[in-house]
C-alpha positions as semicolon CSV with decimal commas, in nm:
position;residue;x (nm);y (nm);z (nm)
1;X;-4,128;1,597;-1,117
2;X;-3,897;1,379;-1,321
3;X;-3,664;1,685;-1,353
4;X;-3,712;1,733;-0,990
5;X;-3,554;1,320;-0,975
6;X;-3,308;1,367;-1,225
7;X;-3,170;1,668;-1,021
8;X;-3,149;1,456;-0,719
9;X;-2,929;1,216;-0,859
10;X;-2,712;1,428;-1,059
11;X;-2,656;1,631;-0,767
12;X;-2,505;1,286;-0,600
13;X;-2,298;1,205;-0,936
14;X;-2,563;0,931;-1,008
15;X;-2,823;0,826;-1,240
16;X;-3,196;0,768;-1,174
17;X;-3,359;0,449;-1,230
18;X;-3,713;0,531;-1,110
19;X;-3,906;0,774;-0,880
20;X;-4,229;0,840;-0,704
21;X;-4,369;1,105;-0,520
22;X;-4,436;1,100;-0,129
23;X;-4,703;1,189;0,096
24;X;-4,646;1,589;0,233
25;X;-4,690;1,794;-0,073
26;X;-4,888;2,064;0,015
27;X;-4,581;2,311;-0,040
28;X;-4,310;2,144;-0,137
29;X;-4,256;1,865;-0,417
30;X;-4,083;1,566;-0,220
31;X;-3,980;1,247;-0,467
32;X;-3,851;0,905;-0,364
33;X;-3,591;0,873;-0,574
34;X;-3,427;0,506;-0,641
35;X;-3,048;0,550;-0,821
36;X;-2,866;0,311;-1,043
37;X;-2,636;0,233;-0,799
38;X;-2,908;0,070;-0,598
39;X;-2,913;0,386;-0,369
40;X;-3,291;0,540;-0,241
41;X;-3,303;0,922;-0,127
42;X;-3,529;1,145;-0,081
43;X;-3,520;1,490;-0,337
44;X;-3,722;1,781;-0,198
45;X;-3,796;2,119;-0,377
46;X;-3,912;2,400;-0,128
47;X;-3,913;2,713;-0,070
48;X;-3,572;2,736;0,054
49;X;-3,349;2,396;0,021
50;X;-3,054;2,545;0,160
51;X;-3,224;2,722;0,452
52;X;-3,404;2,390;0,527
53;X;-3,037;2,158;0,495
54;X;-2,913;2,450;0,776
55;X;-3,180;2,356;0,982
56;X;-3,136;2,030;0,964
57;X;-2,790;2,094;1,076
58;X;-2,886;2,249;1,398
59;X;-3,133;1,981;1,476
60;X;-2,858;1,726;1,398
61;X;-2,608;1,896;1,653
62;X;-2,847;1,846;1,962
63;X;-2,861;1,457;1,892
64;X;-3,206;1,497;1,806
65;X;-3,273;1,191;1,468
66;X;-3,271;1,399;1,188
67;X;-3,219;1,245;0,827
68;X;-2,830;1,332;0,652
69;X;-2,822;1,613;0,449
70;X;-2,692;1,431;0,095
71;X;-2,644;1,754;-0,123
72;X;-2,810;2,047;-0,150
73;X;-2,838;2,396;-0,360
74;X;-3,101;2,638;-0,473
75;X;-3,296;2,390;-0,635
76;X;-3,315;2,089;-0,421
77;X;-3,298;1,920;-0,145
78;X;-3,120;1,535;-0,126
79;X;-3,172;1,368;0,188
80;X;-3,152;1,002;0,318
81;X;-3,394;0,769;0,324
82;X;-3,534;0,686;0,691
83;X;-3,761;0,410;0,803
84;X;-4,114;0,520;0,866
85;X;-4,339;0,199;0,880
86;X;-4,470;0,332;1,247
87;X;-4,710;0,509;1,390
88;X;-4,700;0,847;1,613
89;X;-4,968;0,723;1,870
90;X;-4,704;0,436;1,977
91;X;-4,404;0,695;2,015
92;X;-4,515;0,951;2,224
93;X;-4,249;0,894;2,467
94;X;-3,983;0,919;2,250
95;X;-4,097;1,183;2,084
96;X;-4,078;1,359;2,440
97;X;-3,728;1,254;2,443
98;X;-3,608;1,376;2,118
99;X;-3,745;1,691;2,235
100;X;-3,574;1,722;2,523
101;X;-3,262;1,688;2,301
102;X;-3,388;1,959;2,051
103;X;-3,421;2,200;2,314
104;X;-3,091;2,193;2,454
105;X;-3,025;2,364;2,175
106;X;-2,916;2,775;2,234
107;X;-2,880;3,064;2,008
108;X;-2,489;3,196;2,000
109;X;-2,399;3,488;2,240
110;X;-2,541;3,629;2,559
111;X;-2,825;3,711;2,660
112;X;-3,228;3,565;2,591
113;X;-3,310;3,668;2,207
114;X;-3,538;3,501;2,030
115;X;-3,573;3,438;1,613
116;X;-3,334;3,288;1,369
117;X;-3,055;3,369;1,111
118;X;-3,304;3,463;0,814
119;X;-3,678;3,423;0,707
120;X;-3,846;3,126;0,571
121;X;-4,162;3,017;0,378
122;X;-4,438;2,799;0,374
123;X;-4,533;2,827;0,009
124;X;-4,673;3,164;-0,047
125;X;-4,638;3,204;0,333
126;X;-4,385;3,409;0,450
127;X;-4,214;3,306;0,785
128;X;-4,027;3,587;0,968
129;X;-3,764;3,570;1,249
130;X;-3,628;3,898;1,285
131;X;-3,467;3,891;1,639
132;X;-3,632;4,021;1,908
133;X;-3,549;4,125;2,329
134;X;-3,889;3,976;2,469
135;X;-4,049;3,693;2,354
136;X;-4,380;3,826;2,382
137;X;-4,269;4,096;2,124
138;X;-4,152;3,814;1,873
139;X;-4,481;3,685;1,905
140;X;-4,655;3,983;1,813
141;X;-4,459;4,100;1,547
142;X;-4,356;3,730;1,394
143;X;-4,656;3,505;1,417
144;X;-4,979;3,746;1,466
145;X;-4,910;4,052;1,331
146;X;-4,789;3,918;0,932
147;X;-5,106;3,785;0,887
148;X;-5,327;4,100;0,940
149;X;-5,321;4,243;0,613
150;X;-5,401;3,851;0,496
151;X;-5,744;3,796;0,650
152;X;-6,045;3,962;0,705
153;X;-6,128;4,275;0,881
154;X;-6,295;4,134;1,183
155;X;-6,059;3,848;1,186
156;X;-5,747;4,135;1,186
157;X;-5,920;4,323;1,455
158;X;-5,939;4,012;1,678
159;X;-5,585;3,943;1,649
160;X;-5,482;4,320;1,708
161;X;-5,677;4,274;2,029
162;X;-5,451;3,944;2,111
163;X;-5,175;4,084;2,042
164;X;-5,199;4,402;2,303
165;X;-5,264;4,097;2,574
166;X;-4,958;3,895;2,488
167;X;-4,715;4,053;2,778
168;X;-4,976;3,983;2,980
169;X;-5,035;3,627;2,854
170;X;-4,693;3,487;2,749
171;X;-4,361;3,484;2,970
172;X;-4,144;3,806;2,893
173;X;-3,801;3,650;2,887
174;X;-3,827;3,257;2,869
175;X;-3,470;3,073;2,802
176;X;-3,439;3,096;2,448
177;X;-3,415;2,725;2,280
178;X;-3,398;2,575;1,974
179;X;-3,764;2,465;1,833
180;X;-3,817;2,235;1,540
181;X;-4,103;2,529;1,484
182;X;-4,377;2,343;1,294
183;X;-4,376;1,952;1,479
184;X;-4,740;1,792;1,381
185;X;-4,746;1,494;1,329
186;X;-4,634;1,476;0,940
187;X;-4,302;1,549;1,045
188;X;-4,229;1,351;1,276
189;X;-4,058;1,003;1,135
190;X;-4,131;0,671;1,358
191;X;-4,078;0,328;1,318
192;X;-4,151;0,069;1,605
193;X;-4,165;0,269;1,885
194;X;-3,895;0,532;1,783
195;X;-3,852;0,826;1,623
196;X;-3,611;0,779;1,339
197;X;-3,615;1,163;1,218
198;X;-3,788;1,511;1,243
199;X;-3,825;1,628;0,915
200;X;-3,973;1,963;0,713
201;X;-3,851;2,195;0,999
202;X;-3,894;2,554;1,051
203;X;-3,656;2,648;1,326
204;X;-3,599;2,980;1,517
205;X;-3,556;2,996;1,909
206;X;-3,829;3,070;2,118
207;X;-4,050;2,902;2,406
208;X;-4,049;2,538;2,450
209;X;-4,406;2,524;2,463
210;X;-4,438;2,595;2,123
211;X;-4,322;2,266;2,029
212;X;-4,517;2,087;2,262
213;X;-4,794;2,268;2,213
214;X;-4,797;2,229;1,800
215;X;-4,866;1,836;1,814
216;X;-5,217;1,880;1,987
217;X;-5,323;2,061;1,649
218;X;-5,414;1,719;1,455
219;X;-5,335;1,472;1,715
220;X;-5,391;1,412;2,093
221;X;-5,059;1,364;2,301
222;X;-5,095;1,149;2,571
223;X;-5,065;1,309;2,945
224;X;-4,757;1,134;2,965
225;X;-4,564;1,309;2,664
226;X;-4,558;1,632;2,858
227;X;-4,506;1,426;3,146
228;X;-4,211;1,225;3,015
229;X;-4,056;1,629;2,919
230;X;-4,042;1,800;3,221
231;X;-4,454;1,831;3,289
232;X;-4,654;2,144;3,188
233;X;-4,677;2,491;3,408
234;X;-4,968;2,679;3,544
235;X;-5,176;2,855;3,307
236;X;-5,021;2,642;2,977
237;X;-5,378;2,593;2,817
238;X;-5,410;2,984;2,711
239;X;-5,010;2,983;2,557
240;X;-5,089;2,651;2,366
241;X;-5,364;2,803;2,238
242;X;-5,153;3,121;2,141
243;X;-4,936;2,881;1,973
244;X;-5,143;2,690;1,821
245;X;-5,296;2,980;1,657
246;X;-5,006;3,042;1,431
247;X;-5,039;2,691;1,263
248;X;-5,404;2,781;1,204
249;X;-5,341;3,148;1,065
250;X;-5,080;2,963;0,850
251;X;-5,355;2,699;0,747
252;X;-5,621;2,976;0,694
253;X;-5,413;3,144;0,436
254;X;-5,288;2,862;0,238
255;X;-5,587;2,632;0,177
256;X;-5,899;2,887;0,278
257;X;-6,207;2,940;0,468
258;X;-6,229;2,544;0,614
259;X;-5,956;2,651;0,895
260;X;-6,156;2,963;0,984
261;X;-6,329;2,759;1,268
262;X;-5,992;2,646;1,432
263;X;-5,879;2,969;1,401
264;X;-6,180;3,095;1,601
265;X;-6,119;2,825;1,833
266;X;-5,763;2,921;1,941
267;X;-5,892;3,264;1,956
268;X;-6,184;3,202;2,212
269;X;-5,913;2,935;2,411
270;X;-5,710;3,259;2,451
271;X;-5,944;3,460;2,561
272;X;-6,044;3,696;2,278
């Protein structure tokens, strides 16, 4: 990790006076870094600094808090330093609105397509955006179907069995918006009772409700944070649990068997 630091601050023309390493490492190494010049930043390695500085970017552009982009290349990731003394369960409602911000986001050119500019990772995860025509195809394809040939048979042939239901299930043509794609709780910044920055993104454009319905993975959102967003539509509880599937296929395969319940969880919820 010190060569991870050392990186960091060359990569701003500085020295380094002293690290440590922060809380979210699961995937990615991510350092406080203090400089000589009396400077703190944040130095990330993931699997794809320069996809994740690009998404950061598009974040950025909808006025959503997101934290500057310092310098980045293959290697790592330099960002600034954000307050985060807070606590999500005092911030719902801003979270709400910093969503409402995100989603104004659109994907260039006509038409509803849904997916992103190029893949992504979660470690040895791979994330996939292809573009698609109808959302419930992206679905399919993107977020159920990668993971069959990573779990067991009678786990595979549930989710084969899912995914033949999704036009049925999910809308067919949503408006395509910008989603910060993987918004528990981790990555969400706060301090008082605002959100200072949305962090470790993994953005495509999709359904809204995937972002609102990620956060009820590890936490429980308050009635009012769908409230304060627009307020939820008829038949919501079988798409969250669609959605919140993915996060607990992507849990199953990184860290094992302990996320096998959840996964059968969101399965039953959707009716399989």
């Amino acid at each position: 990790m010190t060569r991870l630091a050392r990186h960091g601050a060359a990569l701003l023309g500085a020295g380094l006076w002293n690290w440590h390493p922060l809380p979210g490492g699961d995937v990615a190494q991510v350092l406080l870094v203090y400089l000589n010049d009396g400077r703190r930043v944040v130095v990330k390695h993931g699997p794809d600094p320069v996809a994740e500085a690009t998404m950061l970017h598009a974040l950025g552009r909808t006025g959503a808090p997101v934290p500057d982009v310092l310098a980045v290349d293959e290697d790592a990731l330099v960002l600034q330093c954000l307050p985060a003394d807070g606590r999500l369960s005092r911030c719902w409602d801003d979270l709400a609105r910093v969503l409402s911000l995100v989603h104004t986001g659109r994907p260039e050119g006509d038409g509803a397509r849904y997916g992103w500019t190029g893949d992504y990772a979660f470690g040895a995860v791979r994330v996939c955006n292809g573009w698609t025509d109808t959302w419930p195809d992206f679905w399919a394809r993107h977020r159920i179907g990668v993971h069959l040939e990573h779990v067991p048979i009678d786990l595979a042939r549930q989710l084969e069995t899912l995914m033949r239901r999704l036009p049925d299930l999910l809308p067919a043509t949503p408006a395509p918006c910008l989603l910060h794609g993987d918004l528990w709780g981790g990555n969400v910044l706060v301090s008082g009772r605002h959100v200072t920055g949305l962090i470790d993104p993994c953005c495509y454009y999709g359904h809204a409700e995937v972002d609102l319905a990620t956060p009820g993975v590890f936490s429980q959102p308050p009635a009012g944070f769908y409230a304060r967003h627009g307020g939820l539509e008829r038949g919501h509880g079988v798409r969250f649990a669609i959605y919140r599937l993915w996060t607990a296929l992507v849990h199953l395969r990184l860290f094992g068997p302990t996320y096998r319940p959840m996964v059968a969880q969101y399965l039953h919820d959707a009716g399989v």
